[in-house]
N, C-alpha and C positions, 0 to 999 in steps of 0.2 A: 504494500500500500504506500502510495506518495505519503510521505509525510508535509509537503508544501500543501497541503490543500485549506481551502480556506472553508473554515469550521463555525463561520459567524451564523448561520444560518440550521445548524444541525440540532433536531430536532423538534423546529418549527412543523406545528401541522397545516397542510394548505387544502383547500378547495380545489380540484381538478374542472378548468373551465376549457380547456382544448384536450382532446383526449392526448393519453401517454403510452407511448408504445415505442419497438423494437424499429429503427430505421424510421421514425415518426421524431419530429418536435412536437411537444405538447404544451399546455400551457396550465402554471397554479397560480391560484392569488395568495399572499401570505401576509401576514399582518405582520408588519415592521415599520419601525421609526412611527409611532402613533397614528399611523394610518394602513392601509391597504395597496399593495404595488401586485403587477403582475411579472412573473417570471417564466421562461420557457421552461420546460421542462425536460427530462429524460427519466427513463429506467435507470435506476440504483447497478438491475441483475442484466440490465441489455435485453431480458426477453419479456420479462410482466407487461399486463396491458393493465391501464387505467381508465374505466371511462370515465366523462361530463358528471361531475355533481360528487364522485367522490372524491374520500379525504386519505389523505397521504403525508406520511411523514419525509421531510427533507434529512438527506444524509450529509448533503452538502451544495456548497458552493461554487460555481467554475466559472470564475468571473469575465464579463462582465455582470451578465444578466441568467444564466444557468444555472438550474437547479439538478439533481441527481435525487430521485424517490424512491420509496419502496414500501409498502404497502403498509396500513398502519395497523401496530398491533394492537387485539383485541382488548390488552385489559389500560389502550387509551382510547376505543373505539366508541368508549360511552361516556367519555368527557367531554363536557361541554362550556368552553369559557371558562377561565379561570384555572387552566393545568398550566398556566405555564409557559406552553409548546405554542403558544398563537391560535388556539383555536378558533379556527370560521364556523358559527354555528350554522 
């Protein structure tokens, strides 16, 4: 694993508003700097798909605007607001 990788964004959870998939840009919104920006997207494993409306946790950053996801796990899959992670409800 790179160890340069930038980490500011790791374990944000986003809204999947362009679907996310293998040879696809997708696209999340993530709640940062006290508002809402959106970011492209990609697979964390290169092959998961994501669609529209769901939520995903970010592994990382690959700047400028790149994110890398993977699917979010279940016991934060019924959080909502106030974990922390940025939750879009």
């Amino acid at each position: 694993m790179r160890r340069d990788l930038d980490r500011s964004l790791t374990g944000k959870i986003g809204r999947v508003t362009g679907e996310v998939g293998p040879g696809t840009l997708g696209e999340v919104m993530l709640e940062v700097r006290g508002g809402t920006a959106a970011y492209l997207a990609r697979p964390y494993d290169g092959s998961s798909v994501f669609a529209v409306g769901g939520r995903v946790l970010v592994m990382y950053l690959d700047p400028p605007q790149t994110v890398y996801v993977e699917a979010l796990p279940d016991f934060l899959s019924h959080s909502r607001g106030g974990d922390g992670g940025g939750a879009l409800p």
